[in-house]
C-alpha positions in Angstrom: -63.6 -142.9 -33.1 -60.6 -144.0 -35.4 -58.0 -142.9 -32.5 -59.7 -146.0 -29.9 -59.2 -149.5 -29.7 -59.6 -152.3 -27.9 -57.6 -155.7 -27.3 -57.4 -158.5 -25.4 -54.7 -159.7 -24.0 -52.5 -162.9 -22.1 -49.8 -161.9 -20.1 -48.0 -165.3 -19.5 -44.6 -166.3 -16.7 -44.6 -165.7 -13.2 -47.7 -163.3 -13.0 -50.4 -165.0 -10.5 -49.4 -164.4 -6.7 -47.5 -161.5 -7.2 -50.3 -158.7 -7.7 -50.4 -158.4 -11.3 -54.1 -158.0 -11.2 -53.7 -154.9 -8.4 -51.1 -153.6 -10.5 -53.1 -153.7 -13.9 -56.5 -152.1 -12.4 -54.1 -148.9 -10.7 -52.2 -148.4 -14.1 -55.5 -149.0 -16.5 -57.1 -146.4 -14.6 -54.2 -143.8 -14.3 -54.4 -144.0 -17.9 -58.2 -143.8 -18.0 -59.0 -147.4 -20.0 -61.9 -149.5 -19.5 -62.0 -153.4 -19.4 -60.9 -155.8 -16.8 -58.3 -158.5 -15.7 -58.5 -161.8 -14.6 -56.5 -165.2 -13.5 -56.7 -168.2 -15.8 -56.5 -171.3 -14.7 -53.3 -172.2 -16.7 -51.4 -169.5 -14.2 -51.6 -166.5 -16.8 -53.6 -163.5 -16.5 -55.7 -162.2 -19.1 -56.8 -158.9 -19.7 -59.3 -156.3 -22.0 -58.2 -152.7 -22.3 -60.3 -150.3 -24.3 -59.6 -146.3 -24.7 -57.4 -143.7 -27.0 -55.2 -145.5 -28.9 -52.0 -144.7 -27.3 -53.2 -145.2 -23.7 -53.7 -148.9 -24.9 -50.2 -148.9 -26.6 -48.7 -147.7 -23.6 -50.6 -150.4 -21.4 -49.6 -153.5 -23.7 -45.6 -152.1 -22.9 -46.4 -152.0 -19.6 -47.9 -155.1 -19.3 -44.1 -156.8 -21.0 -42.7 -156.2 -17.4 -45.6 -155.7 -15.1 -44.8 -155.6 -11.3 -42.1 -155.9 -9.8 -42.3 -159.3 -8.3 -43.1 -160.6 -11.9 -41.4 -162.3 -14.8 -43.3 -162.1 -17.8 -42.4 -164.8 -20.2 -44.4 -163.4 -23.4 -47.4 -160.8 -23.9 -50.2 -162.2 -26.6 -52.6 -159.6 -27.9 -55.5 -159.9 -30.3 -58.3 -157.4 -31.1 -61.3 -157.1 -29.0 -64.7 -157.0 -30.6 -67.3 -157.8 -27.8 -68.9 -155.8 -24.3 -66.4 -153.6 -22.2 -67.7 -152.0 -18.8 -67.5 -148.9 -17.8 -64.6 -148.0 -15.7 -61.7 -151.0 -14.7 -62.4 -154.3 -12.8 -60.6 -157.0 -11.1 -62.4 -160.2 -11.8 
């Protein structure tokens, strides 16, 4: 499918303890993508979303301002090459 892609990406700032994660899992599946999200230790959160090209797009802009309670400090994407799940996870 040429009109799917998948990326991986490090949203960086204020974005642990203000429910980035919750945030990303409710708007990755209103817009139907698989992958997952995740804390890193260094206090950013890094996340995998796969599906129809502009549902991704969309996500990534999202992702520049996130929720409310965060302030995101830079957005890092790369391409994604390796095993999604099915569906959206928290991890």
């Amino acid at each position: 499918m040429s009109d799917s892609k998948s990326v991986n990406v490090i949203v960086k700032g204020t974005v642990q303890g203000v429910f980035f994660r919750k945030w990303t899992v409710e708007a990755a599946q209103k817009l139907n993508l698989q992958g997952w999200v995740r804390n890193l230790e260094d206090g950013s959160v890094e996340a995998v979303f796969s599906g129809p090209t502009s549902a991704v797009d969309n996500m990534i802009e999202q992702c520049h301002s996130g929720p409310s309670a965060a302030k995101v400090s830079s957005v890092d994407v790369s391409n994604w090459n390796n095993e999604i799940p099915q569906g959206f996870e928290k991890r």
